[in-house]
C-alpha positions in Angstrom: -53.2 -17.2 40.9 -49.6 -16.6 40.7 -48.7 -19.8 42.3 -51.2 -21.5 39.4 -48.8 -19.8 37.1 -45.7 -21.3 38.7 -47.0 -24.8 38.6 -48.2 -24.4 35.1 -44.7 -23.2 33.7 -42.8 -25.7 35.9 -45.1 -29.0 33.9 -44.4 -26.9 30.8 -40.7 -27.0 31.5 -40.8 -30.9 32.4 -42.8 -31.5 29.2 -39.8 -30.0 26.7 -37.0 -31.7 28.7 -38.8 -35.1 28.7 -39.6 -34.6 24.9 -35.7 -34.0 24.2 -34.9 -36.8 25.9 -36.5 -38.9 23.3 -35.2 -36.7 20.8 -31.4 -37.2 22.2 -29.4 -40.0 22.6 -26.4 -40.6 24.6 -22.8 -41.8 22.5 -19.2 -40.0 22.6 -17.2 -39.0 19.7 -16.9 -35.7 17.3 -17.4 -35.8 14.0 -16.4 -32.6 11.3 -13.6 -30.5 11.2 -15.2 -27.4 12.7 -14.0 -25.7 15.1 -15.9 -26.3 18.6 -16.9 -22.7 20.0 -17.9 -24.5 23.3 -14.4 -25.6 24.1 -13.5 -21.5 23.8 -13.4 -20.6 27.3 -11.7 -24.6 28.2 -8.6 -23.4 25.7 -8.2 -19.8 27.3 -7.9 -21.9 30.8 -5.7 -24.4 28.6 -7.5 -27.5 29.1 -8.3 -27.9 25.5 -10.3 -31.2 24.7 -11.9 -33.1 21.7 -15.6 -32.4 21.1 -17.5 -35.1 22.1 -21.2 -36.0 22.0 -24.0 -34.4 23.3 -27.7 -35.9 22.9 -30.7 -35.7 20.8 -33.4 -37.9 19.8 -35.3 -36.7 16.7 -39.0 -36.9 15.8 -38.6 -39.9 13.4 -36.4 -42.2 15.2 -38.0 -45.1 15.9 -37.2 -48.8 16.9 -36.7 -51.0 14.2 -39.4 -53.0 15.1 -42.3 -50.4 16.1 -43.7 -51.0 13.1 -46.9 -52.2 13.3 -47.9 -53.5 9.9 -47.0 -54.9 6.9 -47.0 -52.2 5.1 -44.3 -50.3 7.4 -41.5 -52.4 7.1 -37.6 -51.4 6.3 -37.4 -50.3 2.7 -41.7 -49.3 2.4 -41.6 -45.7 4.0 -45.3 -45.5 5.1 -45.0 -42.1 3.7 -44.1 -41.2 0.1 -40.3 -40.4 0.1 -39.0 -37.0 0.5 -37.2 -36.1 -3.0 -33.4 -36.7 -1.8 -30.3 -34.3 -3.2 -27.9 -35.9 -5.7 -24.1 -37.0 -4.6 -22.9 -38.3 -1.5 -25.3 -36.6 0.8 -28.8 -38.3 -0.8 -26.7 -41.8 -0.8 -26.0 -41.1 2.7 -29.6 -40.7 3.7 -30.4 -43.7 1.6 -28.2 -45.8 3.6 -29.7 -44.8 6.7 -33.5 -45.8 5.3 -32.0 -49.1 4.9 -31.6 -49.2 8.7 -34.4 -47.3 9.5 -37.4 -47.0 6.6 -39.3 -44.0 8.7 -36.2 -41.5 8.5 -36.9 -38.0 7.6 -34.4 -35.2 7.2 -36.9 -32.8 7.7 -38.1 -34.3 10.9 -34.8 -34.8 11.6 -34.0 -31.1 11.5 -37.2 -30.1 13.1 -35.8 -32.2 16.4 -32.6 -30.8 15.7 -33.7 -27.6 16.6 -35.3 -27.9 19.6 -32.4 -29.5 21.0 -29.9 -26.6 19.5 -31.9 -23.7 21.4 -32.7 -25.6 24.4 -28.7 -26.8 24.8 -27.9 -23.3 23.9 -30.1 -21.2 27.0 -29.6 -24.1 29.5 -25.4 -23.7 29.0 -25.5 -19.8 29.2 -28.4 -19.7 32.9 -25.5 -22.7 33.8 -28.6 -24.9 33.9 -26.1 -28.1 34.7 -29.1 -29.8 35.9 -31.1 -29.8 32.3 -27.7 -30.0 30.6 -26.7 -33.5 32.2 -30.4 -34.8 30.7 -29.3 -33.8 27.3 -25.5 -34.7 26.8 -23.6 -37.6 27.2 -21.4 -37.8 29.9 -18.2 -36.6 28.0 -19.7 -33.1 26.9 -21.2 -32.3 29.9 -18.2 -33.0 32.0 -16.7 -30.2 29.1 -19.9 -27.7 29.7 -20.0 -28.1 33.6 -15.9 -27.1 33.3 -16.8 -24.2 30.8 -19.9 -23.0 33.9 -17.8 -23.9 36.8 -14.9 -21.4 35.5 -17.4 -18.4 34.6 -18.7 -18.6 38.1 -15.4 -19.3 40.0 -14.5 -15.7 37.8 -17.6 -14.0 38.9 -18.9 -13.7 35.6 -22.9 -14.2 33.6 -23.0 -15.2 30.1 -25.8 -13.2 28.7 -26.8 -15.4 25.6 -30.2 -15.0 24.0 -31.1 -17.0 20.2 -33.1 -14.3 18.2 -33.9 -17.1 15.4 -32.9 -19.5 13.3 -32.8 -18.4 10.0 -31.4 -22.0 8.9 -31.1 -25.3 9.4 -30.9 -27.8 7.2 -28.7 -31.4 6.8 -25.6 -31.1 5.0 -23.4 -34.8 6.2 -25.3 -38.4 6.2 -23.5 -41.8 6.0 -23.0 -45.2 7.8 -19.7 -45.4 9.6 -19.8 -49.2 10.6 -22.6 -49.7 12.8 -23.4 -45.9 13.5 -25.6 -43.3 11.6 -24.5 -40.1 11.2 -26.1 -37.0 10.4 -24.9 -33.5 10.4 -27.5 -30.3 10.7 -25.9 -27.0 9.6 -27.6 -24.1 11.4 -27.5 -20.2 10.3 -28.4 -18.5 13.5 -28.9 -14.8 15.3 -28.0 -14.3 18.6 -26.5 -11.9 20.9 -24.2 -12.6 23.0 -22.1 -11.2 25.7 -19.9 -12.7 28.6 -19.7 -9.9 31.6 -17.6 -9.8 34.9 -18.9 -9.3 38.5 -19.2 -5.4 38.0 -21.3 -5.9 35.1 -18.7 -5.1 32.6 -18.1 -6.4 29.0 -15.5 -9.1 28.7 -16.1 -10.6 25.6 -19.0 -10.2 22.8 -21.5 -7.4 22.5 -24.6 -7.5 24.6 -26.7 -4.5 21.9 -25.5 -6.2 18.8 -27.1 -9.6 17.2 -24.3 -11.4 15.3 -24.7 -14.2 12.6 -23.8 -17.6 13.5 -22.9 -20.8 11.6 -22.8 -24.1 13.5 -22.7 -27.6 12.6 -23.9 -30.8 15.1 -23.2 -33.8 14.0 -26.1 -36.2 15.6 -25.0 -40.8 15.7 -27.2 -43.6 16.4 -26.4 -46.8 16.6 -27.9 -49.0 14.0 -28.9 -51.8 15.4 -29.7 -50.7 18.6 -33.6 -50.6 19.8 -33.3 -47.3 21.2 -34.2 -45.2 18.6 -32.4 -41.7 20.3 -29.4 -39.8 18.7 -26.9 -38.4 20.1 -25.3 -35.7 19.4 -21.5 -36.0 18.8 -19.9 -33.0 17.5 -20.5 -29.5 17.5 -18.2 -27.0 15.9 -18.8 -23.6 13.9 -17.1 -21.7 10.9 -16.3 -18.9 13.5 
């Protein structure tokens, strides 16, 4: 029975990653002027770098030619529009549609944030493994520095994502040939980084905090692979 159990959780486990890999892209960059709270433990070792993509593929990304109809072609959502925010955001999204007719902020967001609390767990178990399916080659290289130093200290990040109470798009526009979006989360998590002894060396393992974080997601336009990526990632903190 318990062997059942293992195998079962194990296809379980296959089934999310695959699904986030056609959630995520892969593309470098960093988009926002947020600080990155990823690249923390990087600066304290002084090897400070610019926040570059990670990946995500979101629910309605599709190829520009997977439609299958007439009546599915760029500019004819085959589902009645969203109502869109005024200003440079709703313009924003606009311009995407005229790339890609099928996209929906709140599939979008729904993606979004699967990919924020799987990212989130696999960085603080130092999952590198699941990590190097989700981010481009950039961030990872940042994250597996980020692991490599906790364990070369002797030290466990204990992070654990209570909910999120938020998430939403805030940033959408064309830069060239790439899409943008950026997804504003309003988290609660706990957090606490300990040494080999079991002591606390940062954070508070009995206290949930609030957390704001922004990921700014790209995809290139005219490409056929319809996965973003995601390119920035930086917090108010």
């Amino acid at each position: 029975m318990q062997f059942f159990d293992i195998v079962l959780f194990a296809l379980i486990a296959i089934f999310l990653v695959l699904r986030l890999r056609n959630v995520l892209g892969n593309r470098d960059g960093h988009e926002g002027g947020y600080g990155d709270r990823f690249n923390r433990e990087r600066d304290e070792h002084g090897e400070a770098q610019d926040d570059n993509g990670n990946v995500i593929e979101l629910p309605n990304a599709r190829a520009p030619d997977a439609a299958s109809s007439s009546e599915t072609q760029i500019g004819t959502p085959a589902e009645p529009e969203e109502e869109l925010p005024d200003g440079p955001l709703g313009e924003g999204i606009r311009a995407i549609r005229q790339f890609d007719d099928s996209f929906s902020p709140d599939e979008f967001v729904g993606g979004a944030r699967m990919a924020f609390e799987m990212i989130l767990n696999a960085y603080a178990e130092g999952d590198t493994k699941t990590l190097k399916n989700l981010l481009s080659t950039e961030v990872f290289a940042g994250f597996e520095h980020a692991i490599n130093d906790r364990e070369a200290e002797g030290q466990t990040l204990q992070e654990t994502l209570v909910g999120i109470s938020k998430a939403e798009v805030v940033e959408a526009h064309i830069d060239g040939r790439d899409a943008h979006v950026t997804v504003k989360f309003v988290s609660e998590q706990i957090s606490a980084l300990m040494d080999s002894d079991g002591s606390v060396v940062d954070g508070d393992p009995t206290k949930v905090v609030e957390a704001t974080d922004f990921w700014t997601f790209s995809r290139a336009t005219k490409s056929r692979d319809p996965n973003w990526t995601l390119v920035g990632t930086g917090s108010l903190d």
